[in-house]
BAFI-561870 format. One record per residue (C-alpha): x, y, z. Coordinates in steps of 0.1 Angstrom, whole numbers, always signed. Layout:
! BAFI-561870
<east=X; north=Y; up=Z>
...
***
This chain:
! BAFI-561870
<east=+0; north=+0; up=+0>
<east=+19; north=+37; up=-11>
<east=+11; north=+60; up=+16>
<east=+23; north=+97; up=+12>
<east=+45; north=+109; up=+39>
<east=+56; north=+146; up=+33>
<east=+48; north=+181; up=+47>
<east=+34; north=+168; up=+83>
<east=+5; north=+140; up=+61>
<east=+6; north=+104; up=+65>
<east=-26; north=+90; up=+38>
<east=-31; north=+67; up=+12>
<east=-30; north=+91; up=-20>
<east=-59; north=+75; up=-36>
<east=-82; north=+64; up=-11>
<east=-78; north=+105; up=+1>
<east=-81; north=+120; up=-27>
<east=-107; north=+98; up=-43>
<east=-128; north=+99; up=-9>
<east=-121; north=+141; up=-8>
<east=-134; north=+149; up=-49>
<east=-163; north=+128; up=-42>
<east=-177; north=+141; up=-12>
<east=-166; north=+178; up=-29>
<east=-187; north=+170; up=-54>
<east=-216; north=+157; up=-36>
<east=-213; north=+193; up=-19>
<east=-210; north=+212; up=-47>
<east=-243; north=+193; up=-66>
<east=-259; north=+202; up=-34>
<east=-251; north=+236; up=-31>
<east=-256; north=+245; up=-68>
<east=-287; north=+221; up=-76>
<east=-305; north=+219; up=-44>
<east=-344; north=+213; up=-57>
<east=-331; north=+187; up=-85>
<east=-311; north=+169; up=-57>
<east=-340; north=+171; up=-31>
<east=-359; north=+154; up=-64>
<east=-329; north=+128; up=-70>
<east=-325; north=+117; up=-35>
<east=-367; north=+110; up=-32>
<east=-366; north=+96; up=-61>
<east=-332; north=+72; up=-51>
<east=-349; north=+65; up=-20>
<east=-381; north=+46; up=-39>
<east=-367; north=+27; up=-60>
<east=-341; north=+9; up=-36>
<east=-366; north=+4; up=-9>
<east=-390; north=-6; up=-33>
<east=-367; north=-26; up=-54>
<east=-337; north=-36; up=-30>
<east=-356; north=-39; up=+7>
<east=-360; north=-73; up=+3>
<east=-324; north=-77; up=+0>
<east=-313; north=-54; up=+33>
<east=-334; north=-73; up=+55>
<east=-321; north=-111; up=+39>
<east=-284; north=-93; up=+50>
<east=-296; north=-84; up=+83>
<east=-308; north=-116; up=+95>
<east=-276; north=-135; up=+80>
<east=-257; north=-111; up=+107>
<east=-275; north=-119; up=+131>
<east=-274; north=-158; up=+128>
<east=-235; north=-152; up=+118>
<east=-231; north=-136; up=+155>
<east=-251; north=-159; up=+175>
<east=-233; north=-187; up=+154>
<east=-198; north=-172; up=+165>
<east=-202; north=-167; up=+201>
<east=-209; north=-204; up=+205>
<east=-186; north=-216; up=+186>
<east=-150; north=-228; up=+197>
<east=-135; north=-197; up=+183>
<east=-148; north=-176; up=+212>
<east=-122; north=-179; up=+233>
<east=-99; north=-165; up=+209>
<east=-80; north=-129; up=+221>
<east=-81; north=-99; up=+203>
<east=-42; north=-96; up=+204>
<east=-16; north=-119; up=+219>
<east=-30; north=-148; up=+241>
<east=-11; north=-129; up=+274>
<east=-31; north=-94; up=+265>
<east=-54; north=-73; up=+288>
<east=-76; north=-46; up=+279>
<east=-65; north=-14; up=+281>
<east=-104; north=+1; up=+291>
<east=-120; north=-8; up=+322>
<east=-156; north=-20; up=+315>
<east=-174; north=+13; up=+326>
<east=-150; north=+31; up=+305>
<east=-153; north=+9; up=+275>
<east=-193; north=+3; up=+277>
<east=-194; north=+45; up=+276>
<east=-176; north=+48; up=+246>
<east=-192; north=+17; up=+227>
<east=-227; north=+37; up=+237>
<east=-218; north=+72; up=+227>
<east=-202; north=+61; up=+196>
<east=-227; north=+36; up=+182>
<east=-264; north=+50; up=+194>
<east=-260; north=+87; up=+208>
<east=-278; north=+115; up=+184>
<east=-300; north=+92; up=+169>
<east=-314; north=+75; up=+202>
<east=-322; north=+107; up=+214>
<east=-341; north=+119; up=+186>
<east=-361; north=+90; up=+182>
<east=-365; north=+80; up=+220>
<east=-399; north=+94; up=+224>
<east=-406; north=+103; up=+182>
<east=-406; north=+66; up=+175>
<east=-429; north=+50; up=+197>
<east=-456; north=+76; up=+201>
<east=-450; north=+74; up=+162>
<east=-462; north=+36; up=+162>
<east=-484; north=+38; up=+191>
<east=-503; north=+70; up=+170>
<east=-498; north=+53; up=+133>
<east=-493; north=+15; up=+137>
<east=-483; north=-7; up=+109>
<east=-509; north=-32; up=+125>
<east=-541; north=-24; up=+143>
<east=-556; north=+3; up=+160>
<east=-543; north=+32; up=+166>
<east=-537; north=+44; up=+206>
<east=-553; north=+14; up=+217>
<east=-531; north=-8; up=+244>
<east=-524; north=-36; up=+217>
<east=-511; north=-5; up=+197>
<east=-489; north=+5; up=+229>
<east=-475; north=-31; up=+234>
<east=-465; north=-32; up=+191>
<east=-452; north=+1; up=+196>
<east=-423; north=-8; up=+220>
<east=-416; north=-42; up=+202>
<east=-410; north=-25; up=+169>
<east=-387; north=+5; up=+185>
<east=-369; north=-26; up=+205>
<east=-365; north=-41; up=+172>
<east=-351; north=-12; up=+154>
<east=-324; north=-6; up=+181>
<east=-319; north=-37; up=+197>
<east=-294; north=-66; up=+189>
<east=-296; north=-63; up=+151>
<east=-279; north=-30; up=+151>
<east=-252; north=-45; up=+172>
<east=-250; north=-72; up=+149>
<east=-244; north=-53; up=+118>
<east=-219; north=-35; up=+141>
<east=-199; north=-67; up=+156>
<east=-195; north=-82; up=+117>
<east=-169; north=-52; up=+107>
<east=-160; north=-44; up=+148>
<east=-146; north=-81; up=+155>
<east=-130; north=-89; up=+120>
<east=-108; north=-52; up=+122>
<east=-101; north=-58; up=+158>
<east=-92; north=-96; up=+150>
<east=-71; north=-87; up=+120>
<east=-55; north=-58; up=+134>
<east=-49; north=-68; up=+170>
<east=-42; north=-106; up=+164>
<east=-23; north=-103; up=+129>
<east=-10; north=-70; up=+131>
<east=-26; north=-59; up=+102>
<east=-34; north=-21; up=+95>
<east=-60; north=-12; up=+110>
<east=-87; north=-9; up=+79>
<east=-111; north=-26; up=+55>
<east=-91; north=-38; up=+38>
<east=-77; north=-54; up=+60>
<east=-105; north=-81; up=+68>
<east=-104; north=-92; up=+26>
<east=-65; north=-105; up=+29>
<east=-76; north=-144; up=+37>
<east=-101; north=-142; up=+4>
<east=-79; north=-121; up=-19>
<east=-44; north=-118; up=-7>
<east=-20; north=-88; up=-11>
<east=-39; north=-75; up=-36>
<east=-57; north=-60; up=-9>
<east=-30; north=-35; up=-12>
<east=-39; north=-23; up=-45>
<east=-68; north=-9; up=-61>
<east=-92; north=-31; up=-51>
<east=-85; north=-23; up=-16>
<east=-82; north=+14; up=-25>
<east=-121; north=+16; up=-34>
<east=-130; north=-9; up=-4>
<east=-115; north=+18; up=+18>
<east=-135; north=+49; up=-6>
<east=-167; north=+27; up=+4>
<east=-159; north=+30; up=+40>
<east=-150; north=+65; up=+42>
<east=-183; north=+74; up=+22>
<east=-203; north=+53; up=+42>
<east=-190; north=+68; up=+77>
<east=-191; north=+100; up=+67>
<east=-230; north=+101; up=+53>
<east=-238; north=+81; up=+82>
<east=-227; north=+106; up=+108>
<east=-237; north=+131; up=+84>
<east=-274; north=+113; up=+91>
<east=-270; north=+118; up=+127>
<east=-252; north=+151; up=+131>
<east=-284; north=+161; up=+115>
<east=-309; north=+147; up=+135>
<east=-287; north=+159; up=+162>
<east=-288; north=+202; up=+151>
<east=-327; north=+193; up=+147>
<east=-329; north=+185; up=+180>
<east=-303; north=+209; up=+198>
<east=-323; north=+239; up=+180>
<east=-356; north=+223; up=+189>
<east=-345; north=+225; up=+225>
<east=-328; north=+265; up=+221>
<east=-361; north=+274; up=+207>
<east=-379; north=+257; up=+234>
<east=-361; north=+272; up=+258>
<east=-367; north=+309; up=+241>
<east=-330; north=+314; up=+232>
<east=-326; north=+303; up=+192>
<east=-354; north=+308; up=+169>
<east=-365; north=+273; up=+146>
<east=-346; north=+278; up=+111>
<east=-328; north=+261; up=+87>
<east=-299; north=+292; up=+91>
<east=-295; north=+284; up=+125>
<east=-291; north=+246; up=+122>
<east=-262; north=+254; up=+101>
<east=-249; north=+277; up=+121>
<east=-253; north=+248; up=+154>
<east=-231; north=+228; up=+131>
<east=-206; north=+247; up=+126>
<east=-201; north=+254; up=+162>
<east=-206; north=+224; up=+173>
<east=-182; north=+209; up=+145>
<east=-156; north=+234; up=+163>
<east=-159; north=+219; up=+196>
<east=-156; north=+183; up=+177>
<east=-125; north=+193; up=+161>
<east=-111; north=+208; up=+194>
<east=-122; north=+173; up=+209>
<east=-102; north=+153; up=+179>
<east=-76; north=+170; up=+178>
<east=-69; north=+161; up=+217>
<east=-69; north=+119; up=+211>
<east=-86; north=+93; up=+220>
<east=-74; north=+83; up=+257>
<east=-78; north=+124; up=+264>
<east=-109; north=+144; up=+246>
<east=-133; north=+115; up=+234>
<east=-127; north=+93; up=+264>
<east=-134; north=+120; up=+285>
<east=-167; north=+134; up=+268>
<east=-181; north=+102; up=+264>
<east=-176; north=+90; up=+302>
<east=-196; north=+131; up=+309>
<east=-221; north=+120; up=+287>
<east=-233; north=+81; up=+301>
<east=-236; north=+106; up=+334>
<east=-253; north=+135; up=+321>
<east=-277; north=+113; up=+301>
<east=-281; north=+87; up=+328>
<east=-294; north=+117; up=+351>
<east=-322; north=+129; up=+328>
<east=-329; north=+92; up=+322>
<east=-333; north=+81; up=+363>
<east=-353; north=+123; up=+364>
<east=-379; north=+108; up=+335>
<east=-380; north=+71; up=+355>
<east=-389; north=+83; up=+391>
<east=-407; north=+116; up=+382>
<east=-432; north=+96; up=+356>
<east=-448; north=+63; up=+361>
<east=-422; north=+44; up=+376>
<east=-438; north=+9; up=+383>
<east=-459; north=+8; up=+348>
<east=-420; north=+18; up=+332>
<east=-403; north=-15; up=+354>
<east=-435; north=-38; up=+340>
<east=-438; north=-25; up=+308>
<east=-397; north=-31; up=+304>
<east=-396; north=-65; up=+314>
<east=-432; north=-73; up=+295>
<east=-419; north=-54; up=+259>
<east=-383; north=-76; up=+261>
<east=-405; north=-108; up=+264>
<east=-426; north=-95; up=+235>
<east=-398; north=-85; up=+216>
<east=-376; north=-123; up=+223>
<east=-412; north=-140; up=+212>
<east=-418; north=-120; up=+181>
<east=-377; north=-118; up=+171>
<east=-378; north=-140; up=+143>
<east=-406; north=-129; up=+124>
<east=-398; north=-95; up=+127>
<east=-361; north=-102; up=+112>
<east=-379; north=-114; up=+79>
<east=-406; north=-94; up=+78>
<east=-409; north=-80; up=+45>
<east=-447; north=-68; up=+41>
<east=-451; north=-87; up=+10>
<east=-483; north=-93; up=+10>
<east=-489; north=-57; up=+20>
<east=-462; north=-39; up=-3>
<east=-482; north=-27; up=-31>
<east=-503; north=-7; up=-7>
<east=-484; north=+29; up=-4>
<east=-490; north=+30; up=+30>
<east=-472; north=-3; up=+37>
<east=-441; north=+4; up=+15>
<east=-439; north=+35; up=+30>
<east=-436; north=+23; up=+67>
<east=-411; north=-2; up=+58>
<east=-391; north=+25; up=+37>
<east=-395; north=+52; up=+62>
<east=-385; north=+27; up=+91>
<east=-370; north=-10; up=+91>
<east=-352; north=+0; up=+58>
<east=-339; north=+33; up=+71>
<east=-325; north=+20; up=+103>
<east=-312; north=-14; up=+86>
<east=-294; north=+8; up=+58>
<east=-287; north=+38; up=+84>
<east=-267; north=+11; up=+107>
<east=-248; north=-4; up=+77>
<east=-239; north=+25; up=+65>
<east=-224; north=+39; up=+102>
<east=-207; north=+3; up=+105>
<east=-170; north=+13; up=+93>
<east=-172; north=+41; up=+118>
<east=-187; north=+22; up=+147>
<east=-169; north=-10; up=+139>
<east=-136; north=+8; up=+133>
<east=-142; north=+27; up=+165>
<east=-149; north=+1; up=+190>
<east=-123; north=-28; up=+174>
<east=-99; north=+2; up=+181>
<east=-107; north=+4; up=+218>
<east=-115; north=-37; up=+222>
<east=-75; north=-49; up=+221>
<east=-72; north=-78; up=+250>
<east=-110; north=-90; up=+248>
<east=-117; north=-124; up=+239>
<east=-143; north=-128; up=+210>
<east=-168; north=-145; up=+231>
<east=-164; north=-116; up=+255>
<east=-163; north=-85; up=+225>
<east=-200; north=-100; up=+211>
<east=-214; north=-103; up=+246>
<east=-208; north=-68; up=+258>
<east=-210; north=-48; up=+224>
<east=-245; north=-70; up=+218>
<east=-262; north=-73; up=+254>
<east=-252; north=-49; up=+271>
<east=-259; north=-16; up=+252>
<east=-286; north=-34; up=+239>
<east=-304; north=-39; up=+275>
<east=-295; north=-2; up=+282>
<east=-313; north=+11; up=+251>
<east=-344; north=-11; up=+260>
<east=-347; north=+7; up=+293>
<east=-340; north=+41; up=+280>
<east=-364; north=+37; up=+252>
<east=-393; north=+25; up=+274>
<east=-384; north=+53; up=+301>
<east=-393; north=+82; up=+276>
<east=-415; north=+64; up=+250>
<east=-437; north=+44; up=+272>
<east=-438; north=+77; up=+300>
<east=-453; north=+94; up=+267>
<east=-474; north=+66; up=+260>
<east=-489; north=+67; up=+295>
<east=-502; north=+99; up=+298>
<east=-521; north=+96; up=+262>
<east=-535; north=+60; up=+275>
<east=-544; north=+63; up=+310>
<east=-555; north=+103; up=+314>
<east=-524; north=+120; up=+318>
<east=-526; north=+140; up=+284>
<east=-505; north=+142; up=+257>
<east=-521; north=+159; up=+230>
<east=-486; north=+182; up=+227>
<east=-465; north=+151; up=+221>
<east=-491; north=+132; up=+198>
<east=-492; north=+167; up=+176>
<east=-452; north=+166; up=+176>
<east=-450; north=+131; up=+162>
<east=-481; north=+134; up=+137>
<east=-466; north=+173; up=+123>
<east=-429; north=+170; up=+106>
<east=-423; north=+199; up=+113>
<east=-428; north=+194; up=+151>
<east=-408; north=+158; up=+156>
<east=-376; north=+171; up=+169>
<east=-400; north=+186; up=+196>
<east=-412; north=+154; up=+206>
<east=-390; north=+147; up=+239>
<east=-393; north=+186; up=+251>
<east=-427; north=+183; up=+250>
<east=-427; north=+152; up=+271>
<east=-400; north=+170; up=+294>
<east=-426; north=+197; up=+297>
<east=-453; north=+176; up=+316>
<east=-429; north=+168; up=+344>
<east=-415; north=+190; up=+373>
<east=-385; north=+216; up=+365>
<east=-391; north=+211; up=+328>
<east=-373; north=+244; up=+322>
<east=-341; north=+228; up=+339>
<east=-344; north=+189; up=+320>
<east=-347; north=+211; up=+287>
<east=-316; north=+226; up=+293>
<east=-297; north=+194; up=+301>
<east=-314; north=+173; up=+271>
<east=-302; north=+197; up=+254>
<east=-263; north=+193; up=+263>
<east=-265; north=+156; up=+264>
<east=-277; north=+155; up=+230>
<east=-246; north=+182; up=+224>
<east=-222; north=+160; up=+235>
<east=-232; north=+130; up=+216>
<east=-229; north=+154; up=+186>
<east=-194; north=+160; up=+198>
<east=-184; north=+125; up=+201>
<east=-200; north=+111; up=+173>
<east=-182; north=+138; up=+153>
<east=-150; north=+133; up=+168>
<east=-148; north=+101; up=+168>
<east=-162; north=+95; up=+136>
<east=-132; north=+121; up=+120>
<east=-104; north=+106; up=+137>
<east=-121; north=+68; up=+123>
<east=-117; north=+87; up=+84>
<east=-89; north=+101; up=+94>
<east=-75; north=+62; up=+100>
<east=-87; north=+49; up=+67>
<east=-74; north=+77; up=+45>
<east=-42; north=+72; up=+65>
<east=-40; north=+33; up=+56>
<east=-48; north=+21; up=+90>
<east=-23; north=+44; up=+112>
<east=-36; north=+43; up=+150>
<east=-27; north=+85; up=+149>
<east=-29; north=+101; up=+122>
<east=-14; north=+137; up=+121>
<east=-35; north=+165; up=+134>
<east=-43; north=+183; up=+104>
<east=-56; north=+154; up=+83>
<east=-79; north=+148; up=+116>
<east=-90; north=+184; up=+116>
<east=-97; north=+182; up=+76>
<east=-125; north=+156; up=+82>
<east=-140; north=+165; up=+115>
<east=-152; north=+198; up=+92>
<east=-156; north=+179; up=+64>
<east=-184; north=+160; up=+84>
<east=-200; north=+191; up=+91>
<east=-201; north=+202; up=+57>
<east=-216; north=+172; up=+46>
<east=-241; north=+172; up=+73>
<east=-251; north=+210; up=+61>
<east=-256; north=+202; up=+29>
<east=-281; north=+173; up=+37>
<east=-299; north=+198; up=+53>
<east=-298; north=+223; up=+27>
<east=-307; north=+200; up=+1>
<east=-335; north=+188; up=+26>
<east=-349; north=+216; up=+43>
<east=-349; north=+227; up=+76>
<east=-384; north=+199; up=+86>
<east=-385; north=+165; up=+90>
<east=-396; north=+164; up=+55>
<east=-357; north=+171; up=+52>
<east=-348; north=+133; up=+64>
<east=-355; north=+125; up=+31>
<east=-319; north=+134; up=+18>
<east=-305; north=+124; up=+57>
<east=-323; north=+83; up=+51>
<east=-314; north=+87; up=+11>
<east=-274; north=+90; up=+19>
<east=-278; north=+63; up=+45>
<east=-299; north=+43; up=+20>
<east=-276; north=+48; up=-7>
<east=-239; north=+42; up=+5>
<east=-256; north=+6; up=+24>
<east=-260; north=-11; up=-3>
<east=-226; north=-14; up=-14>
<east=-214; north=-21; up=+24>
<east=-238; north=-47; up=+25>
<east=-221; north=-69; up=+0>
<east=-192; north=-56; up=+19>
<east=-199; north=-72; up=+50>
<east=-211; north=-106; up=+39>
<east=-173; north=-113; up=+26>
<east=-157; north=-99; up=+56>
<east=-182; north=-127; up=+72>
<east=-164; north=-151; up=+51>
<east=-128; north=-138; up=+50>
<east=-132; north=-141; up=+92>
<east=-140; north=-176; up=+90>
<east=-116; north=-184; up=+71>
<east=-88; north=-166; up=+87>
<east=-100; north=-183; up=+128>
<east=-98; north=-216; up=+113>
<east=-62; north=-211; up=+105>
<east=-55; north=-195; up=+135>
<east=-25; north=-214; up=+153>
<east=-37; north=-210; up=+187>
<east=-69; north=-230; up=+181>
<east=-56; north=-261; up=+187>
<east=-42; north=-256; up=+218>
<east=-71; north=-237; up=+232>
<east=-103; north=-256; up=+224>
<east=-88; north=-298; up=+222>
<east=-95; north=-316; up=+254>
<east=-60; north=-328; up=+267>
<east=-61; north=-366; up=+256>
<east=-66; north=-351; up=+221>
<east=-38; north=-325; up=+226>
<east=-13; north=-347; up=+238>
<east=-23; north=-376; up=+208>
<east=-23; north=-345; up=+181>
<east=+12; north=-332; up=+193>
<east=+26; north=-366; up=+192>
<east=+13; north=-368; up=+159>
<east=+30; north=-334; up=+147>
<east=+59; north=-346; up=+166>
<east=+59; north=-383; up=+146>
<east=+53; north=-366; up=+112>
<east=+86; north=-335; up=+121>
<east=+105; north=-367; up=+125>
<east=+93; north=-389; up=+95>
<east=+102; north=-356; up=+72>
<east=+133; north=-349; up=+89>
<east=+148; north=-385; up=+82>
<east=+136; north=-381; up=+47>
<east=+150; north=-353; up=+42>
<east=+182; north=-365; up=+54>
<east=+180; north=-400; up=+30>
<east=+174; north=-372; up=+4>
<east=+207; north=-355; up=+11>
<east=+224; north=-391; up=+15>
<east=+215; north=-403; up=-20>
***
């Protein structure tokens, strides 16, 4: 692989300046064409949901099955590095940045949107009605729970194997040497790695801007920043700054840091909403929505509405939701994957898919039934929530969704203020992060890249995150571009990570520490004899060889 070392830069040429002209012109089509883009990406959008859906969903349940098949298996007591290594995070510190990097923003925005959403429009049923209440919570548990985590472990273990175990750079490419060798170092690898810096970068770009939604949602709320498109670029760019700053500081320093303040700040406002709302009906309706969710988990995975898709209504929920998130994960995957293989050196892979699957998992049940099922309850059982039902049914209004719920519990003028800086934060690390991931790509896998490539993509983040709003307006009718460039740089990944699926496979069951870890003894001791038999049968060979 040629990697250009001069004037303070350590990048691959190509992967950079590939990655940089098309993400330049992206911006500059969006700038200069904005209606006939907003008209491209809804028109994109339709014809691979209606045409390709079938096809995400397929890929997401082979994940899935891949993962649970992989944490069983005799591989899972494989290290991520050297047999003697220990992890360099402590748990705490490790399940906060895993958190941060791979939900933040977007669980957030959606924590109270998406199930009042479902409970008020169900795919199935009647609307507010309890049986629509119960759907509600399964379907937002299925949209954030373990297949998202799934899609995420695929790319996270096979970099953090390859990297950690084989010393291999640490990049996509790197997980396609056992099916294609060293050309993995030429072109082919070149556009794997353009793939995985588009894919991160409209990703984040998806979140940072349902992130400035929701930050100038809450400054408007809270009378200080008026509701415009002007201002959300302007929150951007600010908070892009901050990123950068952030970035620029490392890992062990700026993002570690953050991420630990925002697991605290956010837990706060999430044990506020528990014990200030309905606290017993939240503790049943947790425990009864995971049962629900475990009973219904297989059907859900295949669901395709196919008996239902050539009803608008039908192919528009799917589009608008299990596509979106299924696409809106794969696409983030090089980021979050990249992200958390970096920090996962020492773990065993039994112990990487356990606590990157269960345990965020679990935690993003509970927060998502503390604020959408405390919405739910006060539109089922008297409370009132006409303000949050007309948040979720108006566009225009859904970023407004969790302030409104803040808003019928006690010191709403305080929690507004500190949703508000949680959902900062995880702006901030999800930027950072995110840039100093692209940074690592376009720099062939270096663990630090220099400062000023990292500062080059935190902004470049932001400007791609601008122009999706531009080209999308200032609503929620804007999402269309954010789901389109989620949509639209998956389906490549996709295909992506069904071979790294294949290439990791191949490369554990080569892996020379196998044998010694998973055998029983009796069958350790009779295979080394056997090695130790056949060394001896070639070496007196060899030497009749030499003889004659």
């Amino acid at each position: 692989m040629k990697i250009f070392n001069r004037f303070g830069l350590h990048l691959n040429p190509y992967v950079s300046a590939l990655s940089a002209a098309l993400i330049f012109l992206f911006v500059f089509l969006g700038v200069m064409f904005t209606e006939a883009m907003k008209s491209y990406f809804a028109a994109i959008q339709d014809f691979i949901s209606y045409n390709l859906g079938w096809f995400y969903i397929l890929c997401v349940g082979f994940y899935v099955i891949f993962v649970v098949w992989l944490y069983f298996s005799p591989y899972g007591r494989i290290r991520l590095g050297p047999d003697d290594e220990k992890p360099k995070f402590s748990y705490m510190s490790w399940f906060a940045m895993l958190f941060s990097a791979g939900m933040g923003i977007g669980l957030v925005f959606y924590s109270v949107a998406e199930p009042m959403t479902h409970y008020m429009k169900p795919p199935v049923g009647v609307p507010r009605t309890i049986d629509a209440a119960q759907n509600a919570m399964v379907l937002t548990y299925f949209h954030w729970g373990l297949h998202a985590w799934a899609i995420y472990i695929v790319i996270g273990l096979a970099l953090a194997y390859f990297t950690h175990r084989k010393d291999m750079p640490l990049s996509l490419r790197s997980i396609f040497y056992p099916l294609i060798g060293k050309r993995v170092e030429g072109t082919i690898g070149n556009l794997i790695d353009t793939f995985a810096v588009l894919g991160t970068l409209f990703g984040l770009a998806t979140s940072l801007g349902f992130g400035v939604m929701q930050v100038n949602a809450g400054l408007h709320y809270a009378g200080i920043l008026d509701l415009s498109l002007q201002n959300q670029v302007i929150l951007i760019a600010c908070i892009t700054g901050a990123a950068t700053i952030s970035v620029v500081s490392g890992l062990e320093r700026g993002i570690l840091y953050l991420s630990n303040i925002n697991i605290v700040l956010g837990f706060l406002l999430l044990l506020f909403v528990f014990f200030t709302g309905p606290t017993l009906f939240l503790l049943k309706s947790w425990v009864q929505s995971m049962g629900d969710y475990a009973a219904q988990f297989v059907h859900l995975t295949y669901w395709t509405a196919a008996y239902k898709s050539e009803t608008p209504q039908w192919h528009d929920w799917q589009k608008n939701w299990t596509l979106f998130y299924w696409s809106w994960w794969i696409a983030w995957s090089p980021f979050v994957g990249m992200f958390i293989a970096r920090i996962s050196r020492g773990r065993t892979i039994r112990e990487f898919i356990l606590g990157v699957s269960l345990v965020p998992s679990i935690i993003t049940f509970f927060w998502l039934t503390v604020f959408g099922n405390t919405a739910i309850y006060f539109d089922l059982f008297g409370g009132g929530a006409d303000q949050i039902a007309d948040a979720v049914t108006d566009p225009q209004k859904l970023p407004t969704a969790l302030y409104m719920l803040l808003d019928k519990l006690p010191l709403a003028s305080i929690t507004a203020i500190l949703a508000t800086i949680v959902i900062t934060g995880y702006f901030v690390t999800s930027s950072d992060s995110g840039s100093l991931v692209v940074d690592m790509i376009t720099a062939g896998g270096h663990h630090e890249p220099p400062i000023k490539q990292r500062i080059f993509w935190a902004v470049m983040e932001g400007v791609v995150a601008a122009v999706l709003l531009i080209t999308g307006g200032a609503s929620a009718d804007g999402l269309v571009a954010l789901q389109t460039a989620a949509l639209t740089t998956a389906l490549p990944l996709s295909i992506i990570l069904i071979l790294t699926c294949w290439g990791l496979v191949k490369a554990l069951r080569s892996d020379p520490g196998r044998a010694r870890k998973f055998l029983p003894p009796a069958e350790l001791d009779a295979q080394e004899k056997a090695n130790a038999k056949k060394a001896r049968v070639n070496a007196e060979r060899e030497s009749m060889d030499l003889q004659s």
